[in-house]
N, C-alpha and C positions, 0 to 999 in steps of 0.2 A: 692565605694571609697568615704571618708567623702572630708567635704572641705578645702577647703586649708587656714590656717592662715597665713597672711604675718606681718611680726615682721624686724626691722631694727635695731640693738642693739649695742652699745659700749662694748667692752670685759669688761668694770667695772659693766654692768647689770648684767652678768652671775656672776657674783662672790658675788654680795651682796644677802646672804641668810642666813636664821638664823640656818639652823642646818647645824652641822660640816658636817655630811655624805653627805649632797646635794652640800655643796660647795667645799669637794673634788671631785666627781664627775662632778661637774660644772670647775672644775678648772683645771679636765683630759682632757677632752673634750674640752676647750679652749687650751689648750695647745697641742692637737693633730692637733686643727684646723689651729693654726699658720704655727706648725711646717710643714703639710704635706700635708694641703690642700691649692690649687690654689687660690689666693686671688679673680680672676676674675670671680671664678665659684660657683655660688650661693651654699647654704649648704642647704638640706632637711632634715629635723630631724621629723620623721613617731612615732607614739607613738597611742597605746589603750587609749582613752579616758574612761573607763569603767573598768578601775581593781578594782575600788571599791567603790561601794557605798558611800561609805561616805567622800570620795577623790574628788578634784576638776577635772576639765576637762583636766588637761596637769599634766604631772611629776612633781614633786617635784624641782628638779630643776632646771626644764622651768618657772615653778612657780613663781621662786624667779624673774627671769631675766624679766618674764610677768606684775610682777606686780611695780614692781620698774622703767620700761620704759611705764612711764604714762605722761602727759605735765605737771603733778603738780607735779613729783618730781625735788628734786633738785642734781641732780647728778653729780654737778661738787665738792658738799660738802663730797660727800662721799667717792672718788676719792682718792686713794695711789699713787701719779705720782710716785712713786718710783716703784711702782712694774707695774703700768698698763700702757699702752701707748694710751691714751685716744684720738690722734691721727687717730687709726685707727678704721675701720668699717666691721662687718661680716652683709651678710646681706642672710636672709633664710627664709626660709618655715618650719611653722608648720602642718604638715600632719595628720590629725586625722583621724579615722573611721565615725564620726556623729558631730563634731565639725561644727558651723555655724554664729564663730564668726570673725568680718572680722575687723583684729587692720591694725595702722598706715603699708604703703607700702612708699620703697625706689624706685618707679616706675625704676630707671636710673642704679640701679643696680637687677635688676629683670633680665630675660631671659635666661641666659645661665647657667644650672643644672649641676653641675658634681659631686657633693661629697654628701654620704648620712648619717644619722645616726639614726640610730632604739632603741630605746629604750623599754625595754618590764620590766616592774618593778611585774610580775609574781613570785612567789619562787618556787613551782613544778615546776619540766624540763617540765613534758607533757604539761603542759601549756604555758611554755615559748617557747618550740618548735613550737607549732599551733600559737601564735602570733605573732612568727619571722615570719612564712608561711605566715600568712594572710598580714602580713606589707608588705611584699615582693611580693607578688600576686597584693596588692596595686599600688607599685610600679610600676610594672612591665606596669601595666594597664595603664598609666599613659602617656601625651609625654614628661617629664620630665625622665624614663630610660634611661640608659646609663650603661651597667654591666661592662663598662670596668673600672669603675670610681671609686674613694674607698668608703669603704663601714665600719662603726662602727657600732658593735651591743654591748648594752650596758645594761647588765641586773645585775644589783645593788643590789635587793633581793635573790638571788639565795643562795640556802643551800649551806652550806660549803663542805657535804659530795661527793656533784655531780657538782663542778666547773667541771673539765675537762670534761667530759661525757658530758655535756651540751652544753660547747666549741664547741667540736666534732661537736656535731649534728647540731647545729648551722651552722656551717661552711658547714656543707653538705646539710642545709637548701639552704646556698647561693648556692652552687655548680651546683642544679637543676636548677639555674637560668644561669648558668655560670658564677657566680662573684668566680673570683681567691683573688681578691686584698680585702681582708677581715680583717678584726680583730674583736674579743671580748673582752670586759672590765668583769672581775668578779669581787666581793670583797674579797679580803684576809687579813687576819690579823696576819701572822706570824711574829715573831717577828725577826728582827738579831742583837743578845744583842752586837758584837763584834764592829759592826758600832755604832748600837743606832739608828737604822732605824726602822719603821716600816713600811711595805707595807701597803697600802692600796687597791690598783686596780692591778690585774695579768692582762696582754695584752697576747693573744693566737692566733696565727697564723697560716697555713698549707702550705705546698711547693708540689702542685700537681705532679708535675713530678722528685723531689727528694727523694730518689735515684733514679737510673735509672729503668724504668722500671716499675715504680709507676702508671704511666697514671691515675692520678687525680680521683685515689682511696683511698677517706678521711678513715684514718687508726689512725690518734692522732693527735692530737691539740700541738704547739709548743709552749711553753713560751717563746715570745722574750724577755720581757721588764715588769718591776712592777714600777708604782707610788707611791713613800713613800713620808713620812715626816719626817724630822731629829726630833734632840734636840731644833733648833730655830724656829718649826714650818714654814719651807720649803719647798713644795712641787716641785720634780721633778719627769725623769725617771732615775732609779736606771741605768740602763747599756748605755742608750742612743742610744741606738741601731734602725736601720732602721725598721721602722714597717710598712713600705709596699716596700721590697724588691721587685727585678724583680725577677719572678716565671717561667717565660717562656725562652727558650734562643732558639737557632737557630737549634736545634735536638728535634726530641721527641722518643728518641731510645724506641725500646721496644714498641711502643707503635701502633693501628691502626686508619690508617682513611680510616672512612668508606664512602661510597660514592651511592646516589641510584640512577637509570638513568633505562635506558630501550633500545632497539636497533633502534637507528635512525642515519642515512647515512647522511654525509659521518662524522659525529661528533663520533659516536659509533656506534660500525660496527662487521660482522665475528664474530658470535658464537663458542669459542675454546670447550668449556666445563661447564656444568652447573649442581649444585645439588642441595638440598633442600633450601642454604642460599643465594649463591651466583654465581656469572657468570663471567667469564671469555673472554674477547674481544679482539679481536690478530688486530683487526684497528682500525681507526680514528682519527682525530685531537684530539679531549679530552683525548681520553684513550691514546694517546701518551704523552699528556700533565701532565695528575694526575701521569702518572707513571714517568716521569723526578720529581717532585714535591714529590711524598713520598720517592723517591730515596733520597732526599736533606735533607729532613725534619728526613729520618732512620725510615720510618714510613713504616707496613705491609700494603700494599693498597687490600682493599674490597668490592668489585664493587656489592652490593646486587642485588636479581630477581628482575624483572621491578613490577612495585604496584600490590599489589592481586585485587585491585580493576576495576582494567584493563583501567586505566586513566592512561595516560603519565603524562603533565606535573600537570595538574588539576584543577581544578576550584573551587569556594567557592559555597557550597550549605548548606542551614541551618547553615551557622556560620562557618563548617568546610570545610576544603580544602583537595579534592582528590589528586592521583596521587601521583607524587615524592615528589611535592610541601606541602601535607599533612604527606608522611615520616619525611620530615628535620623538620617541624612545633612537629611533633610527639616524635624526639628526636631519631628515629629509625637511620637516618644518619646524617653524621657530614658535610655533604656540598651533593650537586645535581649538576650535566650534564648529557648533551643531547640538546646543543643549548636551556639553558633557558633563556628564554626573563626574561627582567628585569622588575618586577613587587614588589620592596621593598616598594612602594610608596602603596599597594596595603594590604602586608601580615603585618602588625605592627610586627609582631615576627623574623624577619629577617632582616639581613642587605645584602647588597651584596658590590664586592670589585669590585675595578674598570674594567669595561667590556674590554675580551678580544678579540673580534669579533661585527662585526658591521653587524647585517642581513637586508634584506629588504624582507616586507610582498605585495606581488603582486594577483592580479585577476592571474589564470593560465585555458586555455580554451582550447578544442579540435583546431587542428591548421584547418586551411584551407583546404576542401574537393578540387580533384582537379575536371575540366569538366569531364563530361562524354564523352568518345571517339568520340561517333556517333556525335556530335557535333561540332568536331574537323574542318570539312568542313564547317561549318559555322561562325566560330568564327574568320577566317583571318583578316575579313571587321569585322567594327563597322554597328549594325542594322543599323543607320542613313547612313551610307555609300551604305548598300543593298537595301536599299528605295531606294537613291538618283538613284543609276544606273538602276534599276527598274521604276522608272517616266521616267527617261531620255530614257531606249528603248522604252517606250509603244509612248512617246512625238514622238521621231526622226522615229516612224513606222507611226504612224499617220502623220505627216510631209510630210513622203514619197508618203503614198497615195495621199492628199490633192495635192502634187505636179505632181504626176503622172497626176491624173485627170485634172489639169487646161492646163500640156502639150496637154493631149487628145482635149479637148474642143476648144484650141489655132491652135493645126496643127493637120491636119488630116493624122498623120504618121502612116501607117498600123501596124509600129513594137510596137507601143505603146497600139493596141488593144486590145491584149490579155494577157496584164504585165500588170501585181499588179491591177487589177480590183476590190479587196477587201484588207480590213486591215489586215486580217488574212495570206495573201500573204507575204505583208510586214514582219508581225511579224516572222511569220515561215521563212523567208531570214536570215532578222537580227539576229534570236537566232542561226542560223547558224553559222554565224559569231563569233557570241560569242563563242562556242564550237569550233572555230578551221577549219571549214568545211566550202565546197566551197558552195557558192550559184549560184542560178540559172537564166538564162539568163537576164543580166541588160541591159536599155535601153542603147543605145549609144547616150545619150542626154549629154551633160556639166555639166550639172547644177545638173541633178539627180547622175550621176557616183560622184561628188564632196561630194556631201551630204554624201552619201554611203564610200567613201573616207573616210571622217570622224568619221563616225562610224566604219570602220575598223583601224583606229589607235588608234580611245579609247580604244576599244576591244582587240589591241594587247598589249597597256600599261596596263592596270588592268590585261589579263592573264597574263603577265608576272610578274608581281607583286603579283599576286593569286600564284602561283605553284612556287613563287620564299620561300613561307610562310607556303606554305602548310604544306614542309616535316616536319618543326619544331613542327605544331601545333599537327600532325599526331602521334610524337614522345611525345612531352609535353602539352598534352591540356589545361593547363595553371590552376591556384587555383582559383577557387570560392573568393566572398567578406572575408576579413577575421575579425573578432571581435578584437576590439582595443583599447577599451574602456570599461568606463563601465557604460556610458551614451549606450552603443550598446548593452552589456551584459545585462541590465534592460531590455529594450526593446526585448530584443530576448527569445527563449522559452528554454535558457539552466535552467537547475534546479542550486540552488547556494548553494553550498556546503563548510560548512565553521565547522571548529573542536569545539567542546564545549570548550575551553579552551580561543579562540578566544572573545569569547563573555565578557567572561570578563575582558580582557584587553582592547575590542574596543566596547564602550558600544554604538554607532552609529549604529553597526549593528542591533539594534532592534528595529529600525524605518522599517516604513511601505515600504520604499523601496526594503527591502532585504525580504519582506513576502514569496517570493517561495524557500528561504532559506530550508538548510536540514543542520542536524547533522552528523559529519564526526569521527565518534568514530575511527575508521581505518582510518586514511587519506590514507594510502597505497592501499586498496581499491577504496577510492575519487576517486585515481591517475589514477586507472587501468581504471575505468568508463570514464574518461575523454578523455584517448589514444583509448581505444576500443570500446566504443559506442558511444562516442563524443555527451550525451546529456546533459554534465554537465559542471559545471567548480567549480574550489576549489581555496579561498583564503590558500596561506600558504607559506612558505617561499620559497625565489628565490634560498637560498643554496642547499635546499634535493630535491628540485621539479627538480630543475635541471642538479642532481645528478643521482637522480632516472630513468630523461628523459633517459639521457645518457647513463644509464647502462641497461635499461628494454624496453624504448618506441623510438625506432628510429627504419626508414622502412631497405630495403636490400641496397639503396643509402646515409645512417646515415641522411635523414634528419629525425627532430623531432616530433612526433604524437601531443605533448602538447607545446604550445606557450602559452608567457607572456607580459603583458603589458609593455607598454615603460614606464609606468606611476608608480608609486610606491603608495600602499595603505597607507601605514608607512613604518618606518624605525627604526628599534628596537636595544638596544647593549644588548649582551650576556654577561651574566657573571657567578660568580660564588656565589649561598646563601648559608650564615650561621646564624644559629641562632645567636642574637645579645647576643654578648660577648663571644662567641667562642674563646677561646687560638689559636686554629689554625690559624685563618681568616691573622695575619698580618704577617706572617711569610709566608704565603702561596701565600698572594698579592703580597708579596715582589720577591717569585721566580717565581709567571708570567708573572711580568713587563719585570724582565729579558730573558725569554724565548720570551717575546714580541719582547723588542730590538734586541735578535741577529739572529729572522729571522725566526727561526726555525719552526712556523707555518704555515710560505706560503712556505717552504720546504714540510711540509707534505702533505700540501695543494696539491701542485704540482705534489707532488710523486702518491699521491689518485685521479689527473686527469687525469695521465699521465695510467695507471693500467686500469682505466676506460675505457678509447678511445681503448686502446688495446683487449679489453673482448670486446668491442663493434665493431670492426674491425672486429673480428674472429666469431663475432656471424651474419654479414651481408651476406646476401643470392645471392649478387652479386658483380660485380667487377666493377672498378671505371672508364672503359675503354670510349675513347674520342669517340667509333664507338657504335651503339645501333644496333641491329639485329632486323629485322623488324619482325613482323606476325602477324597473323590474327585481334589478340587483335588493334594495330593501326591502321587496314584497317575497324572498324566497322563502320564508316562511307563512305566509298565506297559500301562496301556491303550492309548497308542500302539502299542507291538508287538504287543499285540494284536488289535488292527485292521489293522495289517499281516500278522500273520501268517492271518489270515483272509481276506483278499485275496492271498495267495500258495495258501493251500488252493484257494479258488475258481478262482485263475487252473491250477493245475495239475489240478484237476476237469475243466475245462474243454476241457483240450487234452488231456486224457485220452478227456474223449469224440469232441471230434475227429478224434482220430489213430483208428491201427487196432490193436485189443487187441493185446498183447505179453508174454509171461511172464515175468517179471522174469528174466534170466542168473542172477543172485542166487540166485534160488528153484532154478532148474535144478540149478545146480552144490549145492548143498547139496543134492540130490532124488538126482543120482547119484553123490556122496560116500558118502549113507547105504547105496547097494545096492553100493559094495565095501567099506564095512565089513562088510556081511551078509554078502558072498561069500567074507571073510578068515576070520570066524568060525566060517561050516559049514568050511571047512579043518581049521581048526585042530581041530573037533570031529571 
């Protein structure tokens, strides 16, 4: 793209030029500019600096108006107040291919582009075809486009024999770009002896969608309007006629819009039928919506196969953009959905209309494993709680002895002889206790029975508190830690699964944080790795994931295998792209505002969650009843102990028979306890 000349000029610079042909051209052209372009919006006038050798850098009559707006001329002397209004100010860009020369700038009326004018002083068409092309590819390239804006192409040398056919293709030159709002200037020289007119400049315009059923297939060039000059040497337009009529109106009968997407829930949904072009979708919000929308517009709707490429929405690589996102760029469709985040800021070739849905992009992780059964017995008490009462027996068993003993040493009470003589007495008492079960004979001392007391009412408060818990934990062993974050997510060993599409709209993710990062070409798969093997987790949006959950990943009780963060990655709005200058785009905005306002999306919304619950109800493998049936499966932790405790039987069988028989001390001392209470008693008789 050359660069840009900036020029500030009074309408008396355009018109002082010496040859007649350049200043009726200059004098069309000012007089288009009044009549039809926005004062506020700067004018870009694009022109081949290189038609000829032996020609200056700018047209003939940019020439005139370049060389006459210098500080040394005097141009209030040259000045017709009669005919000019030296008042006013056009103020515009000279647009060259190799131009590098930089005149006076009206900095205060700079910035805001809307009106353009191409000049190609070529006289072969094939030539002047390719340098409308390359002006307009210029253009295009440019952040000064705008194709909704008007547009003069003005080629002054053209053969007499190929005006229209030139016209034509001209226009169809623009049409590639989507400019409707076009005109051509040609030279003509007929004469019409009955006025005493002669033309000068033919003006040729095209009406895309007139007749019906045309669909903005350039077929002839229209002659709105010719610039003549009388007997008094007068330039005007002969008919006066509007030369940038509206081209568009509120139908495009006859006509299709096509549309490219691909099957994603709950936006587009339900494969009806599908053949080599296109696919047919019997749900979702969008396909509900394009189809109210071409209904409005009289339009055939054509919902093409999802990209041959096998990218959804798609991503830029080497310059080009995959996916659906590379169809609409490509011209193949006239607009895309499937929940496309808005990324116009991203694709220069697009615009998009205001977003009709607002998504949020969340971390989504395997949910919470729950305990393991056998576990279930231990998890009533907090460990610091199973310590605490654990010190506390071993402390109040040791207590017991220490007290026993100082009884013994204090009073020689024979009944204290042969009780609790060691700790292990003690302990083996009091675990008694604890399980529920009597113990065995306590002194009849105050002091020790009170101790012992006390420990039988801790023991009855904690059982009762234990087996008041039990059945709950037995039934619901409760969830594991669950991930929440994604300061927790980094740290933890799920793999991070995130779709190529992702990348580049959130270009954060290619920092060193996200390095055990993986590619989610299928997120649908992501999804299922996440529910079922639970080693992963997927950024992606909170509408389908949780669509998806609902319909695919929930147990025989509905709750969900995939949870999301509370936290929001981003927050994205949906909308609808078209290439910029699309006919369609405002007519099409205009009936999704209104499908906005009266409701009608969180209708379908509604209708697509309500279908959902129901397919998920009837796909659950249990009933929702307030009683649970007990078996085997929550008793794996009773069963546990007891298979331990029958492997501590056996092992203690065992080393029983190894060792060498031994008669318990235990037995003993109670054996000669009994024969002096005998010997107290014949006394006393």
């Amino acid at each position: 793209m050359g660069t840009i000349k900036t020029m500030c000029i009074t309408f008396a610079s355009l018109i002082i030029c010496s040859s007649s042909e350049d200043l009726q051209l200059a004098q069309c052209l000012l007089h288009i500019m009044k009549r039809n372009f926005l004062p506020e919006l700067n004018v870009i006038i694009s022109y081949d600096d290189e038609v000829s050798k032996n020609s200056s850098q700018t047209p003939k009559c940019l020439r005139c108006a370049e060389q006459t707006f210098t500080p040394s001329s005097e141009v209030n002397t040259l000045i017709n107040m009669e005919v000019i209004h030296s008042s006013q100010q056009i103020s515009f860009l000279l647009m060259s291919r190799r131009a590098e020369i930089q005149i006076n700038t009206n900095v205060d009326a700079l910035g805001i582009y809307g009106n353009f004018i191409l000049i190609s002083e070529y006289e072969i068409s094939e030539d002047i075809i390719d340098d409308v092309t390359q002006q307009l590819l210029n253009l295009r390239h440019s952040m000064m486009w705008n194709a909704r804006q008007r547009f003069v192409a003005a080629v002054p040398n053209v053969r007499n024999d190929s005006k229209e056919r030139v016209a034509e293709d001209v226009l169809a030159a623009f049409w590639k770009h989507n400019v409707i709002n076009a005109i051509v200037l040609t030279p003509s020289y007929q004469r019409i002896p009955e006025e005493e007119q002669v033309p000068l400049m033919n003006v040729y315009t095209w009406f895309p969608y007139h007749p019906v059923g045309r669909c903005a297939n350039v077929k002839d060039a229209v002659l709105v309007d010719q610039w003549v000059v009388d007997g008094e040497d007068e330039t005007y337009f002969l008919y006066n006629a509007s030369l940038f009529p509206k081209k568009t109106g509120l139908k495009f009968t006859g006509c299709t819009l096509t549309i490219g997407t691909f099957e994603y829930a709950p936006v587009v949904m339900d494969v009806e039928s599908q053949n080599n072009v296109s696919t047919v979708y019997k749900g979702g919000t969008e396909v509900f919506l394009t189809r109210i929308i071409a209904e409005k517009m009289n339009m055939s709707l054509v919902v093409l196969n999802p990209p041959a490429d096998g990218w959804r929405w798609g991503f830029e690589t080497n310059g080009k953009w995959t996916g659906v996102t590379g169809m609409l760029i490509n011209g193949e469709c006239d607009t895309v959905m499937g929940n496309w985040y808005y990324r116009c800021h991203l694709v220069e070739e697009v615009e998009c209309i205001t977003q009709h849905n607002m998504d949020d992009t969340r971390w989504f992780v395997p949910c919470a494993k729950p305990y393991p059964r056998w576990l279930s017995i231990t998890r009533v008490f907090q460990p610091s709680l199973w310590l605490s009462f654990f010190l506390t027996y071993v402390t109040i068993a040791f207590v017991m002895r220490k007290l026993v003993q100082i009884k013994k040493s204090t009073f020689k009470d024979y009944k204290l002889k042969y009780i609790y003589n060691s700790l292990v007495e003690c302990l083996l008492d009091f675990w008694a206790v604890i399980l529920g079960q009597s113990a065995c004979d306590i002194p009849q001392v105050t002091l020790i029975r009170s101790l012992f007391l006390l420990w039988l009412v801790m023991c009855l408060a904690i059982n009762t508190v234990y087996q008041t818990f039990l059945t709950t934990f037995l039934i619901e062993p409760g969830l594991q830690q669950q991930i929440s974050s994604e300061d927790e997510l980094l740290n933890s060993n799920l793999v991070l699964g995130i779709p190529d599409t992702y990348v580049s709209l959130y270009p954060d993710l290619k920092d060193d944080r996200y390095k055990r990062q993986i590619h989610c070409p299928n997120v649908l798969k992501c999804q299922d790795r996440v529910a079922l093997k639970g080693d992963m987790s997927v950024l992606f949006s909170i509408l389908n994931t949780e669509y998806v959950t609902a319909t695919r990943h929930t147990d025989g009780s509905g709750k969900p295998k995939i949870c999301r963060f509370y936290e929001n990655y981003s927050n994205q709005f949906v909308s609808f792209p078209f290439l910029k200058g699309n006919p369609y785009t405002e007519r099409f905005e205009q009936i999704v505002f209104i499908i906005l306002e009266s409701g009608l999306k969180e209708k379908w919304w509604s209708d697509i969650k309500y279908i959902a619950t129901l397919k998920s109800i009837l796909r659950e493998s249990s009933t929702s009843d307030d009683y649970v049936q007990m078996s085997l499966e929550h008793f794996q932790s009773a069963f546990l102990l007891l298979v331990l405790g029958y492997i501590l039987a056996l092992l203690s069988l065992f080393l029983e028979i190894c060792c060498r028989y031994r008669k318990p001390r235990y037995a003993l001392k109670h054996k000669n306890l009994d024969k002096e209470i005998n010997v107290v008693k014949d006394k006393n008789n």
